[in-house]
C-alpha positions as protocol buffer text, in pm:
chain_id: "A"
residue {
  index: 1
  type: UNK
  ca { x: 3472 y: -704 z: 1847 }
}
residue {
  index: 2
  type: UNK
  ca { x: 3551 y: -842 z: 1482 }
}
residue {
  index: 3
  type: UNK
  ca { x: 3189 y: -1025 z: 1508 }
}
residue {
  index: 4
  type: UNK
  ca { x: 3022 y: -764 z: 1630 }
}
residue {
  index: 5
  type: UNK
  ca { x: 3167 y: -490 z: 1349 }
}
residue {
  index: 6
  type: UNK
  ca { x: 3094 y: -748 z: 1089 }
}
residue {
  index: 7
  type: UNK
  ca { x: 2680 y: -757 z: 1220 }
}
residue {
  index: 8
  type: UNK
  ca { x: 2698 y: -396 z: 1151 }
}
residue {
  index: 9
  type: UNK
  ca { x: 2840 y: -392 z: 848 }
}
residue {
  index: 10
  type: UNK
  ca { x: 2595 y: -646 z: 759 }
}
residue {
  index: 11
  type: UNK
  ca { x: 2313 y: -454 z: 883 }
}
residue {
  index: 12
  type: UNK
  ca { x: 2410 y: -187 z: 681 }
}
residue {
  index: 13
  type: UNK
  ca { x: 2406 y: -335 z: 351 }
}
residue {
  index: 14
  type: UNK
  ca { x: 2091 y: -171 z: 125 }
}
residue {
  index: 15
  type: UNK
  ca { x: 1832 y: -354 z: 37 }
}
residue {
  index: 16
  type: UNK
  ca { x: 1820 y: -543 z: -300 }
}
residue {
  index: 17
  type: UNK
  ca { x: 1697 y: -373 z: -582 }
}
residue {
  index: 18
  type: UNK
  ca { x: 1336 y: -468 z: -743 }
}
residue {
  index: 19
  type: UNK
  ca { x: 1339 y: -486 z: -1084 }
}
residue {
  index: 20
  type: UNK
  ca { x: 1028 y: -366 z: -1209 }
}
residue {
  index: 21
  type: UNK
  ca { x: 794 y: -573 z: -1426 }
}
residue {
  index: 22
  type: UNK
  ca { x: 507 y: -471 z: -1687 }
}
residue {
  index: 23
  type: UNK
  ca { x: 287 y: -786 z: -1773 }
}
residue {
  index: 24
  type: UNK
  ca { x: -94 y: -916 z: -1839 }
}
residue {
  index: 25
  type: UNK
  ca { x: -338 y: -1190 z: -1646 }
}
residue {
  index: 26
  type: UNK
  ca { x: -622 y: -1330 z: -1751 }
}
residue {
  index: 27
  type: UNK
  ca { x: -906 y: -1411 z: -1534 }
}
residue {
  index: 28
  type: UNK
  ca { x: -975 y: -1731 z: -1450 }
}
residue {
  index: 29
  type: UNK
  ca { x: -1136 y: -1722 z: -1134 }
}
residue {
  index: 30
  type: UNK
  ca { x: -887 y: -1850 z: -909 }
}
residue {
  index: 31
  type: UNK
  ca { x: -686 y: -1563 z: -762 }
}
residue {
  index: 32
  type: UNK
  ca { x: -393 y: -1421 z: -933 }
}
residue {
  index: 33
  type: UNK
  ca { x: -43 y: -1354 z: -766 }
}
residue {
  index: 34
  type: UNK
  ca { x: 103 y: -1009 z: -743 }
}
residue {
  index: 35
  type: UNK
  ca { x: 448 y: -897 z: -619 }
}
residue {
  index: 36
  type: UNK
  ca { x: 437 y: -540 z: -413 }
}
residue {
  index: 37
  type: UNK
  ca { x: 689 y: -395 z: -242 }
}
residue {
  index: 38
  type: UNK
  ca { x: 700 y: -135 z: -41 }
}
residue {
  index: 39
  type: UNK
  ca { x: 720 y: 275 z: -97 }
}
residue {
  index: 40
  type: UNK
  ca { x: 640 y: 123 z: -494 }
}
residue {
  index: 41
  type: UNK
  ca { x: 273 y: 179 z: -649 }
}
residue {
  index: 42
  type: UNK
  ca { x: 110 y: -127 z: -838 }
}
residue {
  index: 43
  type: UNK
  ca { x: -135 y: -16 z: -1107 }
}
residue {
  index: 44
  type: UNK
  ca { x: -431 y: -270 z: -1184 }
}
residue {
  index: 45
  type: UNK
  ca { x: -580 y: -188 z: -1517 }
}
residue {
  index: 46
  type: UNK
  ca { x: -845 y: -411 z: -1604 }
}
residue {
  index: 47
  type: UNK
  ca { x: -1033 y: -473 z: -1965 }
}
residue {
  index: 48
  type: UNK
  ca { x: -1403 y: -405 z: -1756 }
}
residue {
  index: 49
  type: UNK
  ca { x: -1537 y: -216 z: -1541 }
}
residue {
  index: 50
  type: UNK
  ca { x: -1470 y: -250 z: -1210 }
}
residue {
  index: 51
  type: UNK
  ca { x: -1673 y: -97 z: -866 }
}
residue {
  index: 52
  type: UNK
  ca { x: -1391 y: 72 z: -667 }
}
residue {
  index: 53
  type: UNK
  ca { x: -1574 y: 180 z: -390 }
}
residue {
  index: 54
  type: UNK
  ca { x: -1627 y: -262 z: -316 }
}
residue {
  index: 55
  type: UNK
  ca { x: -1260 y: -329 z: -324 }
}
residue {
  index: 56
  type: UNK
  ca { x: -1152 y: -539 z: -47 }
}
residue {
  index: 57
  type: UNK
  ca { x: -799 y: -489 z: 133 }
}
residue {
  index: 58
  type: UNK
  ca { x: -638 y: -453 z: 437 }
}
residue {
  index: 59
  type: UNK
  ca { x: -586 y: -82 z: 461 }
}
residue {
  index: 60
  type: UNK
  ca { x: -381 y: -124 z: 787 }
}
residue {
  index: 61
  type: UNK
  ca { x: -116 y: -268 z: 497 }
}
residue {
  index: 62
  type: UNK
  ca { x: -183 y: -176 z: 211 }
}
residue {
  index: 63
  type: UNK
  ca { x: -311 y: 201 z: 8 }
}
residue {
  index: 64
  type: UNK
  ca { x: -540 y: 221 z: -221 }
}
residue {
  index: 65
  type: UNK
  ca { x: -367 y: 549 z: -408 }
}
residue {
  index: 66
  type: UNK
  ca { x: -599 y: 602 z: -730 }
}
residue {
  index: 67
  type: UNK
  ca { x: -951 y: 431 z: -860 }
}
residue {
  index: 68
  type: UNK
  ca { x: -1104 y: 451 z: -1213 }
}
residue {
  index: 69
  type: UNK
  ca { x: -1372 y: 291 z: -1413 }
}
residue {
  index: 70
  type: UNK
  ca { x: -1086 y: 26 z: -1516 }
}
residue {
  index: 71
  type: UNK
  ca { x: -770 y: 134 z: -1277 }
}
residue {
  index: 72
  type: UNK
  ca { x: -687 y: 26 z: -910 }
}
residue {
  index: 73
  type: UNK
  ca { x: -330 y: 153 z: -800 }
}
residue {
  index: 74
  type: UNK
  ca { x: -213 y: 20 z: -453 }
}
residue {
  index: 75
  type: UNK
  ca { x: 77 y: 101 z: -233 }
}
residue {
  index: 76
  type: UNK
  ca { x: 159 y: -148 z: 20 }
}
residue {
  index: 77
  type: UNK
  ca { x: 248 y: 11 z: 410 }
}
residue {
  index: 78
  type: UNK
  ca { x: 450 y: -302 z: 470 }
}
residue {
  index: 79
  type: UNK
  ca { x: 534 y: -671 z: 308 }
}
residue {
  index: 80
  type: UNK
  ca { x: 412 y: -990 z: 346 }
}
residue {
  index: 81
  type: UNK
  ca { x: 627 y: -1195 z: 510 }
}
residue {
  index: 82
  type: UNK
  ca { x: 844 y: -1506 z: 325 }
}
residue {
  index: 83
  type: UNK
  ca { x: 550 y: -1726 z: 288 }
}
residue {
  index: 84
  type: UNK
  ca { x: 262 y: -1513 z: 369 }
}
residue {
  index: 85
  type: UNK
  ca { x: 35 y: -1396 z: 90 }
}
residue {
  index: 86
  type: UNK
  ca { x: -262 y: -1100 z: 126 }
}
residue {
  index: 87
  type: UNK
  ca { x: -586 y: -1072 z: -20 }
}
residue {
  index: 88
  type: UNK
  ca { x: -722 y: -828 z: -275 }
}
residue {
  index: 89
  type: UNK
  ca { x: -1050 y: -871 z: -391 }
}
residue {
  index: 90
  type: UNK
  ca { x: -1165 y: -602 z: -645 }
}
residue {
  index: 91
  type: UNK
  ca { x: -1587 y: -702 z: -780 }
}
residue {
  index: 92
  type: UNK
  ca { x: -1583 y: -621 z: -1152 }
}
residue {
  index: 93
  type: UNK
  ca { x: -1918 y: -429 z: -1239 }
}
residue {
  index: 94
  type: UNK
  ca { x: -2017 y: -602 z: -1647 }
}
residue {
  index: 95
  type: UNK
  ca { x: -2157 y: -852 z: -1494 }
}
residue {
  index: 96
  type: UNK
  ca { x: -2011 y: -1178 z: -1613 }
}
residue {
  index: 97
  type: UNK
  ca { x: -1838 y: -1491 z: -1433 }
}
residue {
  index: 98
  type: UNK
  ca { x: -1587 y: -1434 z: -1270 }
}
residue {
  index: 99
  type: UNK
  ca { x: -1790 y: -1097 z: -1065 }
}
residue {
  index: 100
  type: UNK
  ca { x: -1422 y: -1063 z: -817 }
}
residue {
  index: 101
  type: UNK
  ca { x: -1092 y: -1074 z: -929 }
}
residue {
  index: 102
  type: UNK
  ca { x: -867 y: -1172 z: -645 }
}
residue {
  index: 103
  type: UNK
  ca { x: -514 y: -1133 z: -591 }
}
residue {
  index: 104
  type: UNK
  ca { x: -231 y: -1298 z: -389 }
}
residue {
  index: 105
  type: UNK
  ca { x: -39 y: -1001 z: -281 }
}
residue {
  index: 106
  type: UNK
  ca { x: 329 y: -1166 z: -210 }
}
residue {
  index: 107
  type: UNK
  ca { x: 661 y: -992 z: -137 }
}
residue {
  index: 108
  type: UNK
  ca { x: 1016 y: -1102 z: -381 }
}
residue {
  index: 109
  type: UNK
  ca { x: 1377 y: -1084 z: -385 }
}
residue {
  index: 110
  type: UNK
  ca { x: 1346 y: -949 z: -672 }
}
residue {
  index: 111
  type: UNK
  ca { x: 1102 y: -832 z: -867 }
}
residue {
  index: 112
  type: UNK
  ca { x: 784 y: -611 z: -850 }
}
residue {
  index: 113
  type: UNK
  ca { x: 473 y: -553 z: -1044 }
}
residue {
  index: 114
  type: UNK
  ca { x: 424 y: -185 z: -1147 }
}
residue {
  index: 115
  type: UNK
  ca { x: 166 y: -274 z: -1383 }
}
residue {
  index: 116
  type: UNK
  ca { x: -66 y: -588 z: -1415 }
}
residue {
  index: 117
  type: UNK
  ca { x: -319 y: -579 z: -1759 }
}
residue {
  index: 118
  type: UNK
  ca { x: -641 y: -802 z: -1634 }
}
residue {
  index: 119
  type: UNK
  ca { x: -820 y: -899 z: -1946 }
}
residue {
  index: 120
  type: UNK
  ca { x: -1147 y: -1183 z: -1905 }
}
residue {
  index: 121
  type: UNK
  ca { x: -1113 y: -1511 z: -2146 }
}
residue {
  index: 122
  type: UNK
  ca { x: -1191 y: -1419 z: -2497 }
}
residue {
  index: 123
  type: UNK
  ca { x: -1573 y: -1556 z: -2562 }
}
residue {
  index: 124
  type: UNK
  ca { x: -1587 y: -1803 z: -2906 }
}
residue {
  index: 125
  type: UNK
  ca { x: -1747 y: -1580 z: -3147 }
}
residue {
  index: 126
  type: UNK
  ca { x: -2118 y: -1661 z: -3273 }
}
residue {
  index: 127
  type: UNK
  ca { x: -2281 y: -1596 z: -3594 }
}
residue {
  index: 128
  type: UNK
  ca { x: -2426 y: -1272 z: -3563 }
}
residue {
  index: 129
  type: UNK
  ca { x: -2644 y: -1132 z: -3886 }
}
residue {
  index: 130
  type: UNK
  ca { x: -2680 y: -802 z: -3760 }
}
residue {
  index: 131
  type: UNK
  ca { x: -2363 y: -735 z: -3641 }
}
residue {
  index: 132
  type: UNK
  ca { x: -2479 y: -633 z: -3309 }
}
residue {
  index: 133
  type: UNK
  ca { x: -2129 y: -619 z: -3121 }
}
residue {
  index: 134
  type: UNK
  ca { x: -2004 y: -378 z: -3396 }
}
residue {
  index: 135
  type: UNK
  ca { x: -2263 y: -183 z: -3345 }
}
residue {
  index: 136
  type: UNK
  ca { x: -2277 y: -179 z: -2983 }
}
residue {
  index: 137
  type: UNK
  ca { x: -1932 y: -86 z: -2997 }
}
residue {
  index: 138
  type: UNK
  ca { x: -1828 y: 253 z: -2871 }
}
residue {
  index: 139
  type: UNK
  ca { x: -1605 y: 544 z: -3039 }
}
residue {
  index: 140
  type: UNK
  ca { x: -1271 y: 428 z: -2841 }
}
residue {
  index: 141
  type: UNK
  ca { x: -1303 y: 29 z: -2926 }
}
residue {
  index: 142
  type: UNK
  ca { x: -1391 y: 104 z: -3276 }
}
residue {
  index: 143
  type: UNK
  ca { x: -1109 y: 333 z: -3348 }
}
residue {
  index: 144
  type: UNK
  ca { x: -850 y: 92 z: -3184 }
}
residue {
  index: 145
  type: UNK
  ca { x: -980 y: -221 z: -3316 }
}
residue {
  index: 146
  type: UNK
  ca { x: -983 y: -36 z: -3697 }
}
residue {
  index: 147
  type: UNK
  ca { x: -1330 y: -60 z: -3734 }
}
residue {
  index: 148
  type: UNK
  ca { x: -1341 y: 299 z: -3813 }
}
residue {
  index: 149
  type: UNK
  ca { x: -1070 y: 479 z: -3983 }
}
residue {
  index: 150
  type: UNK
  ca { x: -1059 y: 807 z: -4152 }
}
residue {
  index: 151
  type: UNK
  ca { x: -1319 y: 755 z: -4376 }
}
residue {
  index: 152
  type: UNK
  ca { x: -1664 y: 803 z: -4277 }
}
residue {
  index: 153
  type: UNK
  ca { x: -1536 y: 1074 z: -3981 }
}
residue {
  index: 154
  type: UNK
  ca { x: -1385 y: 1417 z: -4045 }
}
residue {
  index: 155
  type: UNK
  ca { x: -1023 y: 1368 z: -3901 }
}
residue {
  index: 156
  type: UNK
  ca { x: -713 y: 1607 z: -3863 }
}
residue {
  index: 157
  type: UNK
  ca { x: -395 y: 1532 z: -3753 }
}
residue {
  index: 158
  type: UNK
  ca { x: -203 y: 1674 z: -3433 }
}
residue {
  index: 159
  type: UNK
  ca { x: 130 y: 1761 z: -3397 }
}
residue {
  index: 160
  type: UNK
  ca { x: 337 y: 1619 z: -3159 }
}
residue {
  index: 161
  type: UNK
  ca { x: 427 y: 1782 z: -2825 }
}
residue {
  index: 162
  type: UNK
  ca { x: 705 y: 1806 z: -2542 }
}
residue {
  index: 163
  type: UNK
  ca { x: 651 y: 1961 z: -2199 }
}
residue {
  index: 164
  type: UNK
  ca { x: 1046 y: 2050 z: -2097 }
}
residue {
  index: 165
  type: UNK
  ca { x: 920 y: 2112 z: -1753 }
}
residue {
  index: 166
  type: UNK
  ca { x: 769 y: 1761 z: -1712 }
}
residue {
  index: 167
  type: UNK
  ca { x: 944 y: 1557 z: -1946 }
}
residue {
  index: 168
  type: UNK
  ca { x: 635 y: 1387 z: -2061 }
}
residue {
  index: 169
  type: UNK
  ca { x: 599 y: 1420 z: -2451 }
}
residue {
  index: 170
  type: UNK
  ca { x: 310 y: 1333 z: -2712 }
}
residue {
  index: 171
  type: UNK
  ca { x: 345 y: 1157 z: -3065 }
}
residue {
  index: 172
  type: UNK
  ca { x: 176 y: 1272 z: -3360 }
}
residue {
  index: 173
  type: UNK
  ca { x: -230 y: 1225 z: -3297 }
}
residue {
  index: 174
  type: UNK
  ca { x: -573 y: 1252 z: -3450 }
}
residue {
  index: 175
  type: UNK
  ca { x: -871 y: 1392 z: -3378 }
}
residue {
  index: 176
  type: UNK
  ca { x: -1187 y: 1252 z: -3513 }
}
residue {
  index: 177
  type: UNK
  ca { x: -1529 y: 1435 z: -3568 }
}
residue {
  index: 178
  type: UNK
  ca { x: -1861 y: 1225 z: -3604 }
}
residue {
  index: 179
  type: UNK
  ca { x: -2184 y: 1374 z: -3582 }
}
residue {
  index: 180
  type: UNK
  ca { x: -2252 y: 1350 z: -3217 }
}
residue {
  index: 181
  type: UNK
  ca { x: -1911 y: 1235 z: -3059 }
}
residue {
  index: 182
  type: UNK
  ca { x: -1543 y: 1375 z: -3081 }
}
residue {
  index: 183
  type: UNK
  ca { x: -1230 y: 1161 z: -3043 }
}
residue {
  index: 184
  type: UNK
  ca { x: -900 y: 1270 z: -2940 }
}
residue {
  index: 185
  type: UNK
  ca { x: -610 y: 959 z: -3024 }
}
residue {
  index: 186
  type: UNK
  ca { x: -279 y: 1056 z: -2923 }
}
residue {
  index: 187
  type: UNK
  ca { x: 36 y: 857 z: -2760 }
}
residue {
  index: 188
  type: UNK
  ca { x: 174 y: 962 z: -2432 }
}
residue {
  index: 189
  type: UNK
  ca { x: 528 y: 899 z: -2357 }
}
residue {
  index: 190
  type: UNK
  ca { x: 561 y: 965 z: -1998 }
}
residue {
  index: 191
  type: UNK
  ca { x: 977 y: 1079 z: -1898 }
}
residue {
  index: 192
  type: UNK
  ca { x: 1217 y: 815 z: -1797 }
}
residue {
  index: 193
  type: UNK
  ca { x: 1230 y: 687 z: -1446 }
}
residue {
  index: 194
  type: UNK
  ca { x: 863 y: 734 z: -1414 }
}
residue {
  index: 195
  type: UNK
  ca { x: 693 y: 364 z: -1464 }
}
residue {
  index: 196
  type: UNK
  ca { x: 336 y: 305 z: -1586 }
}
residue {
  index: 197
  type: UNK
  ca { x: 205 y: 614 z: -1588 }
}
residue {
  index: 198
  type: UNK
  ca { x: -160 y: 622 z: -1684 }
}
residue {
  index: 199
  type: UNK
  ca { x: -443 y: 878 z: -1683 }
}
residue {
  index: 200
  type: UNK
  ca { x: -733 y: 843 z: -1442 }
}
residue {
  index: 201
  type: UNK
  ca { x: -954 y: 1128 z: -1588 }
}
residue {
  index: 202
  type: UNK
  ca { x: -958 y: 1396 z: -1870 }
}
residue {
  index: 203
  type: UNK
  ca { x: -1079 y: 1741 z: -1981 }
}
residue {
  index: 204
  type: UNK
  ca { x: -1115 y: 1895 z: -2332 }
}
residue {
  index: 205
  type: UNK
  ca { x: -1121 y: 2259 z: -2305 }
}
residue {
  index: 206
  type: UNK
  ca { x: -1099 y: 2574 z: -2504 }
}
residue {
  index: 207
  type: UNK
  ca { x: -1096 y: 2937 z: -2437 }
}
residue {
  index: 208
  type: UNK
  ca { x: -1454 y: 3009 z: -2418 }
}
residue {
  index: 209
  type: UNK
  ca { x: -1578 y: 2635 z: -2395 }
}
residue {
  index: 210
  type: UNK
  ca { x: -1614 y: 2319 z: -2252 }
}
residue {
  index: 211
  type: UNK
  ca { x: -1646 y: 1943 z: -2431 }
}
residue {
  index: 212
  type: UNK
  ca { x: -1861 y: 1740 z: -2195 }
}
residue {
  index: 213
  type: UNK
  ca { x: -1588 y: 1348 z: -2162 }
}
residue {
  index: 214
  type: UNK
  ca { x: -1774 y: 1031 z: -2186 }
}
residue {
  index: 215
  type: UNK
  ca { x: -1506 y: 825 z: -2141 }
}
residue {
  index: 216
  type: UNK
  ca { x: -1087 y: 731 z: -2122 }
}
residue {
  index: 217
  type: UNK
  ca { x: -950 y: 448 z: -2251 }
}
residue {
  index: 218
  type: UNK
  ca { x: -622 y: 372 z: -2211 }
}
residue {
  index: 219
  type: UNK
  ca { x: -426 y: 88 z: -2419 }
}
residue {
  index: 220
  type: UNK
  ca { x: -16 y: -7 z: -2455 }
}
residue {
  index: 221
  type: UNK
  ca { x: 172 y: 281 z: -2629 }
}
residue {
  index: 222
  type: UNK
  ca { x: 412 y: 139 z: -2918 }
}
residue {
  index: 223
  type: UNK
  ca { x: 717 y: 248 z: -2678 }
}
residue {
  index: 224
  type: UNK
  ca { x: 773 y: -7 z: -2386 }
}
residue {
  index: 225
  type: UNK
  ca { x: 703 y: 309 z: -2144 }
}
residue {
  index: 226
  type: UNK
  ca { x: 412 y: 450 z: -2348 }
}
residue {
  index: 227
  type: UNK
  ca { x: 68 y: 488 z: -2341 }
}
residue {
  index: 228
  type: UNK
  ca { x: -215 y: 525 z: -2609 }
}
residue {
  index: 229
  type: UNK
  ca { x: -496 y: 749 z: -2492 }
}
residue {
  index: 230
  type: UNK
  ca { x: -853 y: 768 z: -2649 }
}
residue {
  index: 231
  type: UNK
  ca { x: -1072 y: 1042 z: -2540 }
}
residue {
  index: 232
  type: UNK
  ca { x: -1407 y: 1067 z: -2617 }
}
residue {
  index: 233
  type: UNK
  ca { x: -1649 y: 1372 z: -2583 }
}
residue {
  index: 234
  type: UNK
  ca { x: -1950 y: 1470 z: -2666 }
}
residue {
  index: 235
  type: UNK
  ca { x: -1947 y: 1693 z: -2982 }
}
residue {
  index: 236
  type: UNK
  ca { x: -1874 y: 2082 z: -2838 }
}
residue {
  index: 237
  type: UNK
  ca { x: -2131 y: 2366 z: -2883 }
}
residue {
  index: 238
  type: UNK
  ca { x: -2012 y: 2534 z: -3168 }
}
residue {
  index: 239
  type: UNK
  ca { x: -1941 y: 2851 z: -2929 }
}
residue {
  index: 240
  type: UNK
  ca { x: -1665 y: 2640 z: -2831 }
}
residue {
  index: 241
  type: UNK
  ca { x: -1470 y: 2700 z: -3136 }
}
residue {
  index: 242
  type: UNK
  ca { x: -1181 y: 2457 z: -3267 }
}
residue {
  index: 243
  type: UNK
  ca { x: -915 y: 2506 z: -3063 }
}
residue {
  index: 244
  type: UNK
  ca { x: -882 y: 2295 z: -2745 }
}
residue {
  index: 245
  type: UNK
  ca { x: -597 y: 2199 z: -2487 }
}
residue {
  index: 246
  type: UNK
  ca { x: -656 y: 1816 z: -2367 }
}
residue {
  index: 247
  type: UNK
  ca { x: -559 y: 1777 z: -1946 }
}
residue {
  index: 248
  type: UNK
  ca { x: -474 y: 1410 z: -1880 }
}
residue {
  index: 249
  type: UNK
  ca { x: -492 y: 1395 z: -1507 }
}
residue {
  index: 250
  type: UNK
  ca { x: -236 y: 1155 z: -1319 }
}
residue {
  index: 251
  type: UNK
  ca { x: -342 y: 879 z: -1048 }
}
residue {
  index: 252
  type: UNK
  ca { x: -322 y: 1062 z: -679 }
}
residue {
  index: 253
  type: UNK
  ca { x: -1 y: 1189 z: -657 }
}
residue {
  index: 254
  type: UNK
  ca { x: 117 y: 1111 z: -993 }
}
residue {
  index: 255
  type: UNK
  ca { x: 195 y: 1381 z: -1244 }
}
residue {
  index: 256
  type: UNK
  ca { x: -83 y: 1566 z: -1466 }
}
residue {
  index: 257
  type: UNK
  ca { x: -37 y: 1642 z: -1879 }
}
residue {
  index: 258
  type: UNK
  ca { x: -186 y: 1957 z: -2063 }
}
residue {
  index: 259
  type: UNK
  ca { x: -142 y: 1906 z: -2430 }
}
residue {
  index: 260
  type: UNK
  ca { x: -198 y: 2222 z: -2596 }
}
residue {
  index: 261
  type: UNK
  ca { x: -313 y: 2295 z: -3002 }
}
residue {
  index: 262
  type: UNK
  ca { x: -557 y: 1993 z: -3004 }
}
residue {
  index: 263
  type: UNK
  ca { x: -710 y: 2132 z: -3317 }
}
residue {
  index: 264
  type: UNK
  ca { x: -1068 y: 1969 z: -3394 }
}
residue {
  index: 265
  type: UNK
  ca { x: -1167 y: 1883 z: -3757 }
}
residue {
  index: 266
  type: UNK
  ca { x: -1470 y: 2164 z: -3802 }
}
residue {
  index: 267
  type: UNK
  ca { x: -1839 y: 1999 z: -3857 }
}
residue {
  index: 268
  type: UNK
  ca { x: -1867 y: 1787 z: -4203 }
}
residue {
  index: 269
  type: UNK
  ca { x: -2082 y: 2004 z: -4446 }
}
residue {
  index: 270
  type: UNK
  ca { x: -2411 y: 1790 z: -4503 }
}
residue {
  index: 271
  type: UNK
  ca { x: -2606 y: 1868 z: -4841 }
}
residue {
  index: 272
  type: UNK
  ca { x: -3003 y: 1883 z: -4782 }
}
């Protein structure tokens, strides 16, 4: 009776608690461990583009919850076994060596990834007399490497912003106004309890208009649990007016952000 009472009690225990980990991989063509557990969503966010629709998984174990240009999130069905590892294979699309990035999907104790950075092996720099990389450098990597600041583009600065009902909250931003593009910088710091968040997709709307996105990009906040979101759009019809709200949409299932009073600088007066 006593042995049987204590399998029960044993049996009943709850299962160990995952601590949740935040870290970056480099490429380097041999595949790369990650730890999933289950009912928990690993985001992949790489540095390239990837081709979603390619990825390779088992989807009798394991979700594929949200794809982007740059973000796979997973959500494993079950775990791997002590021992046993899975394969994810997701074909990166800028086409450079390593073309897959592969992953050793394990199950620990432990631990578990809720975020995994994949950047490629920084290429030696060569002379370059033209500067072709700076100038084949878009809006998003200019303004986040410093290449552009606020000279050169008309900027104004946005306030910063708290949804009560969400939790989620924005720092101060800036907008930036070139002649034919329109950035939108702004921190996101997503409520606590709610690990890396990220935005798959974005609008920039007003009242009686529409700026067409070209792209998201997405880079570590300067809170452990933040984000840094640059938006980039194509310069609104002047219909549009200056007042827009900025929708950051969540990963399937994830929450969604509307930050209103995303005031644009107007267009820089140019003498004839």
């Amino acid at each position: 009776m006593l042995l049987l009472l204590g399998g029960t009690l044993a049996q009943a225990q709850p299962a160990p608690t995952r601590e949740p980990r935040r870290r970056s991989v480099t490429l380097t063509g041999s595949p790369l461990e990650a730890r999933i557990a289950t009912g928990i969503r690993t985001f992949l966010v790489f540095s390239v583009p990837i081709r979603g629709k390619a990825v390779e998984v088992d989807p009798q174990r394991i979700k594929v919850v949200a794809l982007g240009d740059v973000i796979l999130a997973i959500e494993p069905l079950s775990e791997p076994r002590p021992g046993e590892r899975w394969t994810l294979r997701v074909p990166l699309a800028d086409g450079k060596a390593p073309d897959v990035a592969e992953f050793s999907l394990v199950a620990h104790p432990s631990e578990v990834d809720t975020e995994i950075d994949v950047a490629r092996r920084e290429e030696s720099p060569t002379a370059c007399p033209t500067c072709a990389p700076c100038a084949a450098m878009n809006p998003a990597d200019a303004i986040a490497s410093g290449f552009i600041g606020k000279d050169g583009v008309e900027t104004r600065e946005l306030p910063s912003f708290t949804d009560t009902a969400s939790g989620f909250a924005s720092g101060t931003g800036v907008a930036y106004r070139a002649a034919d593009w329109v950035l939108v910088d702004v921190q996101i710091i997503p409520p606590p309890g709610l690990p890396a968040w990220r935005p798959t997709r974005a609008t920039l709307t007003s009242k009686t208009g529409e700026a067409r996105v070209r792209g998201v990009k997405v880079a570590p906040g300067k809170n452990p649990n933040a984000v840094r979101v640059l938006v980039t759009t194509d310069v609104p019809p002047s219909s549009s007016g200056l007042e827009f709200t900025l929708h950051l949409n969540g990963a399937d299932g994830a929450p969604s952000l509307s930050i209103p009073a995303v005031t644009l600088p107007p267009e820089k007066e140019r003498t004839p």
